[in-house]
N, CA, C and O atoms as a printed pandas DataFrame, in Angstrom:
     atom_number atom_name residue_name chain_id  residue_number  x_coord  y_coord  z_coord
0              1         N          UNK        A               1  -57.892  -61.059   38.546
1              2        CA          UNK        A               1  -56.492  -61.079   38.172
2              3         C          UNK        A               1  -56.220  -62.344   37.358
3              4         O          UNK        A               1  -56.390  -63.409   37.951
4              5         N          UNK        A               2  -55.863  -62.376   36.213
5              6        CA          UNK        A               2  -55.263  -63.320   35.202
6              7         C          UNK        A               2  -53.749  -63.834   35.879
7              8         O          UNK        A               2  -53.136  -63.234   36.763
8              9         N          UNK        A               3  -53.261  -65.340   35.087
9             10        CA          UNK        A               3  -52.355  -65.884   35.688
10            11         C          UNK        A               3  -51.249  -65.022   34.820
11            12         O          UNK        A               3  -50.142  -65.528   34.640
12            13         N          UNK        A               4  -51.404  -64.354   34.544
13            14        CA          UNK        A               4  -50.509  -63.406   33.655
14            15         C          UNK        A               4  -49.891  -62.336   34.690
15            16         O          UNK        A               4  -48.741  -62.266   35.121
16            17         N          UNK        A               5  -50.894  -61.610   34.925
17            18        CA          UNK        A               5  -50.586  -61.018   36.406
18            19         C          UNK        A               5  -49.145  -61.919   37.294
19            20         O          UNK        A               5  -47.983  -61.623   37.011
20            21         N          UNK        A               6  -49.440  -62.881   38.231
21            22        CA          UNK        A               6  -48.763  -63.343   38.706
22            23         C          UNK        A               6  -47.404  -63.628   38.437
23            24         O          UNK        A               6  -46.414  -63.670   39.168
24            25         N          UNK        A               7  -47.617  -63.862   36.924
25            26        CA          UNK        A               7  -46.219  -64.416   36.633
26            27         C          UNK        A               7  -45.374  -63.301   35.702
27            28         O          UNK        A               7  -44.475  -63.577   34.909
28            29         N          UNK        A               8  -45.865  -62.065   35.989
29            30        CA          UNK        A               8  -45.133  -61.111   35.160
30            31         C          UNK        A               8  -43.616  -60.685   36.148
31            32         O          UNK        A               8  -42.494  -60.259   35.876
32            33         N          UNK        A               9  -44.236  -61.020   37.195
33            34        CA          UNK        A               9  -42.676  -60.746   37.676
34            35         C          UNK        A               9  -41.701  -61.714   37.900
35            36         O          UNK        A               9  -40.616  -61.408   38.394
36            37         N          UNK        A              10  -42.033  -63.047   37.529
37            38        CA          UNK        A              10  -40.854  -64.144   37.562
38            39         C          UNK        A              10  -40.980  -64.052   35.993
39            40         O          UNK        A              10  -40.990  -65.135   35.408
40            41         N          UNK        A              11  -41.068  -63.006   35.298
41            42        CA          UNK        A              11  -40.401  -63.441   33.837
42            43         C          UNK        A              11  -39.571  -61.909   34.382
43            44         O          UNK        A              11  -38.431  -61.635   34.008
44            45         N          UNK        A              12  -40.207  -61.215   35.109
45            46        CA          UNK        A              12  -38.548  -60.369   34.639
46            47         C          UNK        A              12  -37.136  -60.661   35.897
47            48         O          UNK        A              12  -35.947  -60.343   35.909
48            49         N          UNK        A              13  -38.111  -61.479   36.923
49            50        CA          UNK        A              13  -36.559  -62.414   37.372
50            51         C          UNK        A              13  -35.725  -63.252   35.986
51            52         O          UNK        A              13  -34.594  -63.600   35.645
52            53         N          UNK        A              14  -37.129  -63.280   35.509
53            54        CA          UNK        A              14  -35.907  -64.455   34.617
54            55         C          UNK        A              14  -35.065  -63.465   33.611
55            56         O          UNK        A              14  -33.860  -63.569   33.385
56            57         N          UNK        A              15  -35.888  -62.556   33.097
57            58        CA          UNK        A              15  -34.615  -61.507   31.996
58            59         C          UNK        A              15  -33.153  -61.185   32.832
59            60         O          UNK        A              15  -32.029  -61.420   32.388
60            61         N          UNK        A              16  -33.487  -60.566   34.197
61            62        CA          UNK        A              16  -32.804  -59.974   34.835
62            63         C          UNK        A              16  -31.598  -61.297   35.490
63            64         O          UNK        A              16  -30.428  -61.108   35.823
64            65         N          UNK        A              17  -32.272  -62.426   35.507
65            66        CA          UNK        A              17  -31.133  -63.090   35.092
66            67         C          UNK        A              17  -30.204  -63.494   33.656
67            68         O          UNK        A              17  -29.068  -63.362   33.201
68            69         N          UNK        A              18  -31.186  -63.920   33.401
69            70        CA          UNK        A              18  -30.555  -64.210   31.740
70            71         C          UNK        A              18  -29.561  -63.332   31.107
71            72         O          UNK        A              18  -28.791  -63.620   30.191
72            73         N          UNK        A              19  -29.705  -62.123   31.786
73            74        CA          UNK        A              19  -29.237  -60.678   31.331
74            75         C          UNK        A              19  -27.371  -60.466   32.023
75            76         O          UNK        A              19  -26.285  -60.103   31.570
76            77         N          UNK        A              20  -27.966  -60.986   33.420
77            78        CA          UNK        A              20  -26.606  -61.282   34.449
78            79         C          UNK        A              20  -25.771  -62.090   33.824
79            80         O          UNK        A              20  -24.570  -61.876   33.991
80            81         N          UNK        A              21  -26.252  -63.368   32.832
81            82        CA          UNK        A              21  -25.476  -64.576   32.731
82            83         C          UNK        A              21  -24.891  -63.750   31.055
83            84         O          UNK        A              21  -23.690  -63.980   30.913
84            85         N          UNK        A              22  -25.419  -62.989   29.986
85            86        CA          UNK        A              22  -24.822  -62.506   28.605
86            87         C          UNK        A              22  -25.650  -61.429   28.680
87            88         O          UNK        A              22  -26.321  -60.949   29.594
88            89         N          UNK        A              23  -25.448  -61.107   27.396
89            90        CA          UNK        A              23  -26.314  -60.268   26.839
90            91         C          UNK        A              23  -27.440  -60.882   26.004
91            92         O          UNK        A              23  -27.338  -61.885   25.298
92            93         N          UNK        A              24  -28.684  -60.024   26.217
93            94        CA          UNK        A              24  -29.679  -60.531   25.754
94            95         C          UNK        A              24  -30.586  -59.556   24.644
95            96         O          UNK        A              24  -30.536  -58.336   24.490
96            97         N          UNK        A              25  -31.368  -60.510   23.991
97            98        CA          UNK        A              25  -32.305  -59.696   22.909
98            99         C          UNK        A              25  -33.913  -60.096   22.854
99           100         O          UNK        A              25  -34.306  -60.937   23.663
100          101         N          UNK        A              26  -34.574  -59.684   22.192
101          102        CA          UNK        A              26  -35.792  -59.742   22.338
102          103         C          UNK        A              26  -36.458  -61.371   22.148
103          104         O          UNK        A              26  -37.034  -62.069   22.982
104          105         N          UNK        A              27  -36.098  -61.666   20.607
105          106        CA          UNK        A              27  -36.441  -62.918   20.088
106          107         C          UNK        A              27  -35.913  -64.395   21.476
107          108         O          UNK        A              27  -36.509  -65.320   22.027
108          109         N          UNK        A              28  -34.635  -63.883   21.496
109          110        CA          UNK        A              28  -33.701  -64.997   22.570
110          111         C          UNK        A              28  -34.585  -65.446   23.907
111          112         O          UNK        A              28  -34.798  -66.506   24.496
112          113         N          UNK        A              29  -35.006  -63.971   24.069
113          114        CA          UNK        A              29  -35.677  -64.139   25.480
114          115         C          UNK        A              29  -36.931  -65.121   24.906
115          116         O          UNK        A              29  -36.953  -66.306   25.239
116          117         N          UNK        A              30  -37.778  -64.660   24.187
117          118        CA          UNK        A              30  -39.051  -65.290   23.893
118          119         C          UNK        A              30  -39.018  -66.875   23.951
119          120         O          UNK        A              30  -39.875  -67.588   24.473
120          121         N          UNK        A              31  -37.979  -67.242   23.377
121          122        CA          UNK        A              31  -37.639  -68.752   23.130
122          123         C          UNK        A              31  -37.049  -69.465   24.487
123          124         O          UNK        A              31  -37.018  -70.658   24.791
124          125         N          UNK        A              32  -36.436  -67.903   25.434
125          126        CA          UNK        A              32  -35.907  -68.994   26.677
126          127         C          UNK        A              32  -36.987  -69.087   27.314
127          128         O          UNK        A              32  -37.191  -70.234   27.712
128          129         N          UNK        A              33  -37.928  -68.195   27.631
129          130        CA          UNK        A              33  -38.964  -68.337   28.358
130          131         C          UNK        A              33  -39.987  -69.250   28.157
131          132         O          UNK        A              33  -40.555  -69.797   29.102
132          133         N          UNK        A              34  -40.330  -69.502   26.729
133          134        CA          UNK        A              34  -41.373  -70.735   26.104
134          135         C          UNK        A              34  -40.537  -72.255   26.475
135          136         O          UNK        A              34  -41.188  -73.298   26.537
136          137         N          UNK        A              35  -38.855  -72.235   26.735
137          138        CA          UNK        A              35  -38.409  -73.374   27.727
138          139         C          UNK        A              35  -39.124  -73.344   29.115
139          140         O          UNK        A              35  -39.038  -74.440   29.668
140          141         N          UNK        A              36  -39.766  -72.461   29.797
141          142        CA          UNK        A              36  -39.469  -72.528   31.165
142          143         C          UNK        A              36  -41.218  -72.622   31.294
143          144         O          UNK        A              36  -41.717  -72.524   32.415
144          145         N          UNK        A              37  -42.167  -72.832   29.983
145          146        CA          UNK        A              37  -43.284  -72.811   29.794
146          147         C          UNK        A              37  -44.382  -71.352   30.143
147          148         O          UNK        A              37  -45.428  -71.298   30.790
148          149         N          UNK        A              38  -43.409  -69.998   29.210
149          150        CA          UNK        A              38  -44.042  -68.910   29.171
150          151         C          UNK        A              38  -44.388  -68.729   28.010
151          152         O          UNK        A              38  -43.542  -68.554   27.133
152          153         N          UNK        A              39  -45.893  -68.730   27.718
153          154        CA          UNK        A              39  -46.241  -68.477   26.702
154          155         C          UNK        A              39  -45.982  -66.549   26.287
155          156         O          UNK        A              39  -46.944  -65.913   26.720
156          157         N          UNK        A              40  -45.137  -65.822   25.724
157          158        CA          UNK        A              40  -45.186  -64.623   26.059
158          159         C          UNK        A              40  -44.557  -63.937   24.425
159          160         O          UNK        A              40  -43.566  -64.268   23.773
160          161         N          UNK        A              41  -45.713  -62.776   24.137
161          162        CA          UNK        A              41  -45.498  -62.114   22.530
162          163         C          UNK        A              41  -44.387  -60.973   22.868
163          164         O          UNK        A              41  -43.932  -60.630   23.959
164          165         N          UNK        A              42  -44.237  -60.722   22.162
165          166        CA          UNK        A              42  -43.133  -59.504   21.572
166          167         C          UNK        A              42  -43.713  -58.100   22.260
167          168         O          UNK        A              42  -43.050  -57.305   22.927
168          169         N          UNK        A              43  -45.111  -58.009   21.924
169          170        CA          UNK        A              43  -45.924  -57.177   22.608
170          171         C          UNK        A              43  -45.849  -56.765   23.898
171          172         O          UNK        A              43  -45.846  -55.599   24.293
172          173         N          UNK        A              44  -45.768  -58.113   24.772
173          174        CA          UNK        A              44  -46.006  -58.094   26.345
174          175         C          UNK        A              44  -44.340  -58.073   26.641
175          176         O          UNK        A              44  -44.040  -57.366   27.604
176          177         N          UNK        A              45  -43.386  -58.637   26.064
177          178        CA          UNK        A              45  -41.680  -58.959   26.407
178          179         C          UNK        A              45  -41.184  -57.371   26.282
179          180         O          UNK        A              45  -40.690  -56.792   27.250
180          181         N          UNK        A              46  -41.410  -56.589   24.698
181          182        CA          UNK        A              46  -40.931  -55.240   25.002
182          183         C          UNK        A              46  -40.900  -53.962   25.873
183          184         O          UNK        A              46  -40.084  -53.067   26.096
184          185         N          UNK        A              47  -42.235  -54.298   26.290
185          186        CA          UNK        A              47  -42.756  -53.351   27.382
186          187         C          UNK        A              47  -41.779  -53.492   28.215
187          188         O          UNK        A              47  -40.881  -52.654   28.293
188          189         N          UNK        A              48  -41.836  -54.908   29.177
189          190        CA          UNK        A              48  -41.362  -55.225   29.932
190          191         C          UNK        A              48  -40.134  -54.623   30.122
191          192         O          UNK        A              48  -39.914  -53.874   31.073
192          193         N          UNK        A              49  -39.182  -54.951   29.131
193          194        CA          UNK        A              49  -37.758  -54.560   28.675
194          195         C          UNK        A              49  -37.235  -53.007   28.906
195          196         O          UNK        A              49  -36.303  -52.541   29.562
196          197         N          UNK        A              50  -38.189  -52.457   28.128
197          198        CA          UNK        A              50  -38.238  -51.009   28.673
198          199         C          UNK        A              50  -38.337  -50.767   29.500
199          200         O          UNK        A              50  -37.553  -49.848   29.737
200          201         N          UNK        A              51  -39.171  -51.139   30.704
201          202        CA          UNK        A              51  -39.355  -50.401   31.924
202          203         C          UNK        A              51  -38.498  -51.007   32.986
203          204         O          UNK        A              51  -38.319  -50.589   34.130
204          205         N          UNK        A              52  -37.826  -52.432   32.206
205          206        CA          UNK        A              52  -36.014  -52.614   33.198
206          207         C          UNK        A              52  -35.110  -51.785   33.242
207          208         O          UNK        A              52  -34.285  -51.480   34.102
208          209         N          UNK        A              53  -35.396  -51.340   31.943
209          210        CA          UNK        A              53  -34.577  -50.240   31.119
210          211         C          UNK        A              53  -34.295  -48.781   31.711
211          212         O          UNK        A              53  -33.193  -48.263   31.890
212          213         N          UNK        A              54  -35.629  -48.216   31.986
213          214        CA          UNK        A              54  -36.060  -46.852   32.385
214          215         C          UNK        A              54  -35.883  -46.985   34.273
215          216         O          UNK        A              54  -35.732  -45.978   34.965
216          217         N          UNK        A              55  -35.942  -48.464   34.880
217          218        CA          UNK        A              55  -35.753  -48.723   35.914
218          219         C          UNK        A              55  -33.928  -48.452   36.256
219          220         O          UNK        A              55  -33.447  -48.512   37.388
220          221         N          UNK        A              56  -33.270  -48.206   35.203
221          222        CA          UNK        A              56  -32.117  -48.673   35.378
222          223         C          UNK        A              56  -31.336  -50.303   35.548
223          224         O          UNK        A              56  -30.158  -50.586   35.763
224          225         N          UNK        A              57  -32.110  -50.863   35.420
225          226        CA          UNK        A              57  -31.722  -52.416   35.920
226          227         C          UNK        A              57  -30.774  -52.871   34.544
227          228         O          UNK        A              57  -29.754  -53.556   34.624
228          229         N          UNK        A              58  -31.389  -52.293   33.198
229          230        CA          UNK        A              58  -30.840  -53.163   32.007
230          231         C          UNK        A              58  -30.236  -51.774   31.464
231          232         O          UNK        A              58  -30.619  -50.696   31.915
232          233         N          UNK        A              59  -29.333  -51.879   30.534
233          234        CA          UNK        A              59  -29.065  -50.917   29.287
234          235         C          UNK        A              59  -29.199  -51.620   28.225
235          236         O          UNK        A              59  -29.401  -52.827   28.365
236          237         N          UNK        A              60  -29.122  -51.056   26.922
237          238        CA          UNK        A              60  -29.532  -51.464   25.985
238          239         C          UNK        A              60  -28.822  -51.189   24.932
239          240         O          UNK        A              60  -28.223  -50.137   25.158
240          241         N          UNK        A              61  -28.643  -51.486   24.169
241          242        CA          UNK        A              61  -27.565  -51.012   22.671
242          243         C          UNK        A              61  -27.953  -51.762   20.984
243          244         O          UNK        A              61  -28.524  -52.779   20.589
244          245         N          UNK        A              62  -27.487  -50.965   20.561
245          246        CA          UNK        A              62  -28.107  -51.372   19.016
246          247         C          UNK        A              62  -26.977  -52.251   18.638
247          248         O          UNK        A              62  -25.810  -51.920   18.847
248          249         N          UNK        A              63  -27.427  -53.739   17.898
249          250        CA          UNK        A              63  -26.444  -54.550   17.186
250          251         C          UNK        A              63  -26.579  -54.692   16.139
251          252         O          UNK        A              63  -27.733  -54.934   15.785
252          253         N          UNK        A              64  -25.521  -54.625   15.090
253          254        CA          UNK        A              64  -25.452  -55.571   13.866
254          255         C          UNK        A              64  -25.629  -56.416   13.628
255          256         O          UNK        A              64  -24.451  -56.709   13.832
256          257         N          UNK        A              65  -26.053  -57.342   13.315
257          258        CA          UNK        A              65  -25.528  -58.762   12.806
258          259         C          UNK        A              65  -26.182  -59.061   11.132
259          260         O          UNK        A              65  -27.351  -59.025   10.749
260          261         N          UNK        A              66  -25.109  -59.313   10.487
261          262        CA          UNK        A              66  -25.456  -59.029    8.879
262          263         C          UNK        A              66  -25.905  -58.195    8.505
263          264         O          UNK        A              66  -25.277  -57.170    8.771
264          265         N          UNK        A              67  -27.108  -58.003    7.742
265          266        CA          UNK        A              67  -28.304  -57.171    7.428
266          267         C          UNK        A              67  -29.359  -56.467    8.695
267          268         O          UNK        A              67  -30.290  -55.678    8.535
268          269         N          UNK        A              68  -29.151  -56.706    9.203
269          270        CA          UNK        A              68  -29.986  -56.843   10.768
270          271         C          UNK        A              68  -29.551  -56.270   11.692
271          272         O          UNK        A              68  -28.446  -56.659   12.070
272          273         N          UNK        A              69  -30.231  -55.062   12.490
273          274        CA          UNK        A              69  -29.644  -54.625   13.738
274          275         C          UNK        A              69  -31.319  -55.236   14.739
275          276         O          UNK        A              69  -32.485  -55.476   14.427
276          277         N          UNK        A              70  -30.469  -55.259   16.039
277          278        CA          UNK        A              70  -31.081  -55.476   17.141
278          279         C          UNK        A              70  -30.584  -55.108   18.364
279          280         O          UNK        A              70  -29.436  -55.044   18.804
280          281         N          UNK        A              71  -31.839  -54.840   18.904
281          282        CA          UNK        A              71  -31.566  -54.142   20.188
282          283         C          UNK        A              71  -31.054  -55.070   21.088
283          284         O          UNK        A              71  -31.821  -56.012   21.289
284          285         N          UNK        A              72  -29.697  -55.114   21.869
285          286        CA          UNK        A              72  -29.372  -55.797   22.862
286          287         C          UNK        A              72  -29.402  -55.394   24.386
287          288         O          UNK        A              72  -29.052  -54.226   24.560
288          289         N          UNK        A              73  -29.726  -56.059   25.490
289          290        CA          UNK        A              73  -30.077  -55.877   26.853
290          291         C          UNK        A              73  -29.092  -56.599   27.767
291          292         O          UNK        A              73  -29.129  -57.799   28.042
292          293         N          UNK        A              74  -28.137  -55.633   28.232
293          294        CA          UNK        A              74  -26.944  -56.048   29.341
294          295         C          UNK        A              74  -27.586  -55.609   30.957
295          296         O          UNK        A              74  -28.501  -54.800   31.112
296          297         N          UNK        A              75  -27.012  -56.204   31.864
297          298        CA          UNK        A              75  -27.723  -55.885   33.093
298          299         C          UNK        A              75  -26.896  -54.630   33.754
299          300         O          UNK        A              75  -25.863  -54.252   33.202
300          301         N          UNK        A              76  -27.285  -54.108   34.728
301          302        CA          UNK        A              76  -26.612  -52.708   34.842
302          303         C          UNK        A              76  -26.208  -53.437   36.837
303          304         O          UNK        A              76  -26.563  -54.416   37.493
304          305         N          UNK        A              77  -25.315  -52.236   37.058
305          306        CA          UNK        A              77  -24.833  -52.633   38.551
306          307         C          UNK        A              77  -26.092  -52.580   39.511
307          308         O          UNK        A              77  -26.178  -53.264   40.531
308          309         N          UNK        A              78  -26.840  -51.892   39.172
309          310        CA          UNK        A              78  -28.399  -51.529   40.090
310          311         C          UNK        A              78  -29.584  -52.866   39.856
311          312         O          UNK        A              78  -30.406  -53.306   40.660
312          313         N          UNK        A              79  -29.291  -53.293   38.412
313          314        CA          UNK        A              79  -29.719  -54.686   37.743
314          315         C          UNK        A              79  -29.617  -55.413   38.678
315          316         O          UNK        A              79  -30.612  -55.760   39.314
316          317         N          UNK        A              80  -28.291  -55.849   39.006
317          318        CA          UNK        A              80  -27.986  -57.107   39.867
318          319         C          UNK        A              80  -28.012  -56.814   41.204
319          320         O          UNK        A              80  -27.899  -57.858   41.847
320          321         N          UNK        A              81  -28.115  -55.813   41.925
321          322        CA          UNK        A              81  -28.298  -55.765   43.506
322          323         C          UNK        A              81  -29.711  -55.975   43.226
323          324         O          UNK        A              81  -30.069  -56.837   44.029
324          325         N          UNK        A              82  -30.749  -55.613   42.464
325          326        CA          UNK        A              82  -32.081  -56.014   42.705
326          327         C          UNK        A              82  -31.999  -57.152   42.163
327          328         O          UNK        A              82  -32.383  -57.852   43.100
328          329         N          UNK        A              83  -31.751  -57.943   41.224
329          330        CA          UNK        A              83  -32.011  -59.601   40.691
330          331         C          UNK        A              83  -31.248  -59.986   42.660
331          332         O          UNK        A              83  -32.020  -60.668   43.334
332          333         N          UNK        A              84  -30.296  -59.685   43.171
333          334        CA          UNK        A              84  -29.785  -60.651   44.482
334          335         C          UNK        A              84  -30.591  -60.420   45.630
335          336         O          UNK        A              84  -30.741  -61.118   46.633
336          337         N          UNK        A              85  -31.194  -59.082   45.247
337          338        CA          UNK        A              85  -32.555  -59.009   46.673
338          339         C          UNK        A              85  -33.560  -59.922   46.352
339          340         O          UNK        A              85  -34.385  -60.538   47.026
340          341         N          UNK        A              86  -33.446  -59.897   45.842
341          342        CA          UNK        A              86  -35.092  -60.815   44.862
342          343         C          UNK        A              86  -34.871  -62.271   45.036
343          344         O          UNK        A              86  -35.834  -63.036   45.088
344          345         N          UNK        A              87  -33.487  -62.745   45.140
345          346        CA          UNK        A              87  -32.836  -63.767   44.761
346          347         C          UNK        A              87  -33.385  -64.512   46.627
347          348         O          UNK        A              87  -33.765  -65.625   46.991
348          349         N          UNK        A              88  -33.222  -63.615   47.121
349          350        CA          UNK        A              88  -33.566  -63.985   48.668
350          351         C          UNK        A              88  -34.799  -63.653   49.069
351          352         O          UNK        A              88  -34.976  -63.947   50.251
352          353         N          UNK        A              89  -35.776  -63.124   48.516
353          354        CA          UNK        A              89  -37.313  -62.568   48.670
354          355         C          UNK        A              89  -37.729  -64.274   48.065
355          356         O          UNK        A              89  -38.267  -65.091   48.814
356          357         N          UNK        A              90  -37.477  -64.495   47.044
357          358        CA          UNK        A              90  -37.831  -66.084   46.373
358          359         C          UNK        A              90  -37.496  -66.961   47.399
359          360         O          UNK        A              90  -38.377  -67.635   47.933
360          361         N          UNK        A              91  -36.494  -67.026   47.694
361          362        CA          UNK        A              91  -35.745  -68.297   48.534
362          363         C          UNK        A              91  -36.784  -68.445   49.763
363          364         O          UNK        A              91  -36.948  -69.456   50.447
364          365         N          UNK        A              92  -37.365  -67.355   49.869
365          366        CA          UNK        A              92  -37.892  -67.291   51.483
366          367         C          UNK        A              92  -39.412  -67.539   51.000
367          368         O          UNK        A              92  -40.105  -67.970   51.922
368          369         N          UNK        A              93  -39.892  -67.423   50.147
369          370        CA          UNK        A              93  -41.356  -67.281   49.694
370          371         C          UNK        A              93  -41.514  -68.924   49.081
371          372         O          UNK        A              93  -42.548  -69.579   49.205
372          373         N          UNK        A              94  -40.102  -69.482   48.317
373          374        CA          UNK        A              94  -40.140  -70.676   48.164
374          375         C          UNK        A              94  -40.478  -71.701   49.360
375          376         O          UNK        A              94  -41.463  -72.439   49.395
376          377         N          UNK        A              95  -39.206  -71.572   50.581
377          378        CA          UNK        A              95  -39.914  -72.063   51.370
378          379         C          UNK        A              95  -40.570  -72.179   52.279
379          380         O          UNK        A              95  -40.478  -72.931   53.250
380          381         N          UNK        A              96  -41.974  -70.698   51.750
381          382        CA          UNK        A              96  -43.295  -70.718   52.371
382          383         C          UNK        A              96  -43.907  -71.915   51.941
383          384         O          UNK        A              96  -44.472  -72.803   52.580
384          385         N          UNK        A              97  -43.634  -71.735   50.441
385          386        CA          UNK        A              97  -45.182  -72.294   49.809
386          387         C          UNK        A              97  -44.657  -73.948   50.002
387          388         O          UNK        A              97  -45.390  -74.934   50.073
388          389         N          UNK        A              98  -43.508  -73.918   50.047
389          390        CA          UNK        A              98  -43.555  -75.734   49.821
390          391         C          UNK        A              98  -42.916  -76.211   51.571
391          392         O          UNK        A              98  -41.842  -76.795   51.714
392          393         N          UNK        A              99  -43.633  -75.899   52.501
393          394        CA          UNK        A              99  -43.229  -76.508   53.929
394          395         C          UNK        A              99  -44.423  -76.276   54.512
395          396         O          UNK        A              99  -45.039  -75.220   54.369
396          397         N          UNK        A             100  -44.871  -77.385   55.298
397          398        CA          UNK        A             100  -45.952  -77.812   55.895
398          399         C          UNK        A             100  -46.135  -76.795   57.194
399          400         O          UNK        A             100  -45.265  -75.928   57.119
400          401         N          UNK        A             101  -46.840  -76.643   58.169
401          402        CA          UNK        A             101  -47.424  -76.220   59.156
402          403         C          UNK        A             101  -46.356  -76.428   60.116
403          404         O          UNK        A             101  -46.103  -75.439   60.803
404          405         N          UNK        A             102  -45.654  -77.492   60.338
405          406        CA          UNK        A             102  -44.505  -77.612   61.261
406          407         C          UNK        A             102  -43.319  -77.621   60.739
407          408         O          UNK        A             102  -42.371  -78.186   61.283
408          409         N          UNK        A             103  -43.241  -76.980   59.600
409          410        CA          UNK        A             103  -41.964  -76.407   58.845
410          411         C          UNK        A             103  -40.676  -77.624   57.925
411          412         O          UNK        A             103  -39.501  -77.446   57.601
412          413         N          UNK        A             104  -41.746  -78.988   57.738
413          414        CA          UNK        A             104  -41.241  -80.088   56.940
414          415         C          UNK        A             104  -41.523  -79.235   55.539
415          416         O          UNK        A             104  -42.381  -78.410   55.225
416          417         N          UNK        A             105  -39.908  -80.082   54.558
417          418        CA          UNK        A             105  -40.762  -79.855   53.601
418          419         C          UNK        A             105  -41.578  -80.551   52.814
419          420         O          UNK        A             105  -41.633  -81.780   52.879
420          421         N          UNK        A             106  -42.464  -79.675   51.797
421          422        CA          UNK        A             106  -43.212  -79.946   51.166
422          423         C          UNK        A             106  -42.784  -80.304   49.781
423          424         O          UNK        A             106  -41.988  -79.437   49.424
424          425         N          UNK        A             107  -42.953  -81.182   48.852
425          426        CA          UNK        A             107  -42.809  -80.938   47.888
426          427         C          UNK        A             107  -44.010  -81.327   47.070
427          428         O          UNK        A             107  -44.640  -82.274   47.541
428          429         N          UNK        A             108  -44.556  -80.715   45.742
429          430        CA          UNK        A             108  -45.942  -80.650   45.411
430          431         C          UNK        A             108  -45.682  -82.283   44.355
431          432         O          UNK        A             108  -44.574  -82.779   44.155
432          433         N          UNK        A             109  -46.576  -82.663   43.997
433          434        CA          UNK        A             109  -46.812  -83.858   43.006
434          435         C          UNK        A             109  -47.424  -83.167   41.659
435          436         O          UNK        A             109  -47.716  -83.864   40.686
């Protein structure tokens, strides 16, 4: 398993937030995620998108802007009850990984 694997599903926590907070597009995402140190192509982001999509989580709509349409990604009501389950699946898995054996926490260096 590649570290790609692992982290495919905290990039679509992160759409599925990003998505909660505006509306989002393909390019936007690429650039928020290379903040959060995801290296991630157009290739691997669209897929993704779609199958939020086909999940029901996101809808999607065609935009204008000038010369230019693009596909935009809003979060759907089914979107955000799963980004808030998730929201507490993390919280609890967070503090697995960073609390010691007698339940101090941990924090990594």
């Amino acid at each position: 398993m590649s570290d790609k694997d692992l982290y495919s599903g905290l990039i679509r926590l992160h759409i599925l937030h990003h998505a909660a907070e505006e509306a989002v597009f393909g390019l936007g995402l690429i650039e928020e995620l290379r903040h959060h140190g995801y290296e991630i192509s157009a290739g691997t982001l669209y897929p993704m998108l779609h199958g939020l999509e086909k999940k029901g989580y996101l809808v999607s709509r065609e935009e204008r802007t000038r010369q230019r349409g693009r596909r935009v990604y809003t979060i759907t009501p089914e979107g955000r009850e799963a980004l808030a389950a998730a929201k507490i699946k993390v919280k609890e898995l967070f503090g697995e990984l960073f609390e010691d054996a007698c339940g101090n926490p941990h924090i990594p260096r």
